[in-house]
N, C-alpha and C positions, 0 to 999 in steps of 0.2 A: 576540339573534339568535345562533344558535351553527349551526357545520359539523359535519356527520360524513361520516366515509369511513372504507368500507369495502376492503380488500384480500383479493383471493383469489386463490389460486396454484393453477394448474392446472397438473400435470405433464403433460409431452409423451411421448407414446409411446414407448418406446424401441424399438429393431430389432431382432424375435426372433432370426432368423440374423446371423452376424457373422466375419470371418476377421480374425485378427490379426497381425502379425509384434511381438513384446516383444522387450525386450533385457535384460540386468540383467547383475551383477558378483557372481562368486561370493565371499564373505566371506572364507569356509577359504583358496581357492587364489587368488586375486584375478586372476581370469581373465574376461574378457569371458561371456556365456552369451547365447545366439539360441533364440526359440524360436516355432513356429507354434502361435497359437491357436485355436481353434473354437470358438464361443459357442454359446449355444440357450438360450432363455428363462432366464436367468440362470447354467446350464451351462456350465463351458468345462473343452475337453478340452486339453492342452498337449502337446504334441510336443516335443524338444529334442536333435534329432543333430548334437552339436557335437563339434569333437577330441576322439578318444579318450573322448568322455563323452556316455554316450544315456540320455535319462529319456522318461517320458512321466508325465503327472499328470491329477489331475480336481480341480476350484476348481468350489464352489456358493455365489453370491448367496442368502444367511439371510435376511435381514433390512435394509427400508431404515433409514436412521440415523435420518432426520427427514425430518418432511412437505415443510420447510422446502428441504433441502437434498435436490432427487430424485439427485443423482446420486452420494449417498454410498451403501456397502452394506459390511454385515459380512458374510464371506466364511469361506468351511472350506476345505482345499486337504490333498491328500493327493499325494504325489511317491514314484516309485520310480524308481530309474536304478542303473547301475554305469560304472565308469568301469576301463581299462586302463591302467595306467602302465608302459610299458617300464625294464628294469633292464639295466644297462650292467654286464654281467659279462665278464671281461678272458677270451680262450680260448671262450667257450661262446657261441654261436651259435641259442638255443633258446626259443620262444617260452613254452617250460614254467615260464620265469623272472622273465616279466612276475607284475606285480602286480595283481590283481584288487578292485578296493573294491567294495563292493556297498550300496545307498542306500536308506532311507527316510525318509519327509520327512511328519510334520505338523504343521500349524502352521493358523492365523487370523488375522485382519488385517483391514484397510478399502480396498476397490477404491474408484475416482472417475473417472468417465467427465469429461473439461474438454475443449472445444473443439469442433469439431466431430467428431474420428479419435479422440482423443487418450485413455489412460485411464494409469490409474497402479496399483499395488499395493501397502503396508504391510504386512505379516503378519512375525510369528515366531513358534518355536515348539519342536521336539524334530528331530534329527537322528538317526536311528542309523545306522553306520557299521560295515561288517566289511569287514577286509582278510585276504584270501589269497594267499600264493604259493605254487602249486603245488611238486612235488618236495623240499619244504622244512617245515620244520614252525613256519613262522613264519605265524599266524594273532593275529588282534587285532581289537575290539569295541572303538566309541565310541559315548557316549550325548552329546550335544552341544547347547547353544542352537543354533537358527535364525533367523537373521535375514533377511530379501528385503524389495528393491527392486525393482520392477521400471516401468518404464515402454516402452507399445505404441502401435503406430497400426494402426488399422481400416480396413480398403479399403471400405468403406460407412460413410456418415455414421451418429452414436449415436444421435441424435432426426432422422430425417428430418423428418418434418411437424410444422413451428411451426403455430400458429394463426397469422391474419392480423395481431391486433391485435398478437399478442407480437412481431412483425416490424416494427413500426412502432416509429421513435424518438421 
């Protein structure tokens, strides 16, 4: 007399629209970072007006990892932002002195929707970096690793509709 059993895993819908609020920690300047997300069928557009430092990006869901795991996905993310750093010049009084960085950002990673809000982000990648001060002829290029973390919560649940039976313990 022998058992068999079978298992099958049916992924649950996920939520084509979706709004985010993320957080993360900038590496370089180790500064907190806010940032509003929009999602759309694996799309998200990132907004981030934070002090002195505004980007906006675009992050596309490639690929899922495993059948196994629906809520893993390999991600592409492209970021542009600049940031102002005021310069404390003794006598001068002139915003022509402030520092100008200007940003680009690509990188890859593993996004993971957990919980019901909840999702996370892993990616690095290339950083380029120019700084300008006006009136001055002090100008400078960096080419940089990237690293991000970022962890978000959703104002709409990631899988609203469980099946009946997957709701049962």
């Amino acid at each position: 007399m022998t058992f068999n059993s079978f298992a099958q895993i049916s992924t649950p819908e996920k939520r084509k629209f979706n709004i985010g609020l993320a957080g993360g920690l900038s590496v370089w300047k180790f500064r907190p970072m806010v940032a509003l997300d929009i999602s759309y069928k694996g799309s998200m557009l990132r907004l981030m007006p934070n002090y002195n430092y505004y980007s906006i990006g675009y992050s596309q869901e490639i690929l899922k990892i495993s059948p196994v795991f629906y809520n893993l996905y390999w991600t592409a993310s492209a970021y542009a932002g600049y940031q102002i750093e005021p310069q404390t010049v003794p006598s001068i009084s002139s915003s022509d002195f402030n520092t100008y960085t200007y940003t680009g950002v690509i990188n890859t990673g593993i996004r993971t929707y957990f919980g019901k809000r909840l999702y996370t982000n892993l990616t690095g990648g290339v950083m380029y970096e120019k700084h300008v001060t006006p009136l001055t002829s002090k100008t400078s290029t960096d080419l940089l690793p990237y690293f991000e973390f970022t962890l978000g919560v959703q104002i709409f649940k990631t899988y609203p509709h469980l099946k009946a039976e997957e709701t049962k313990e």
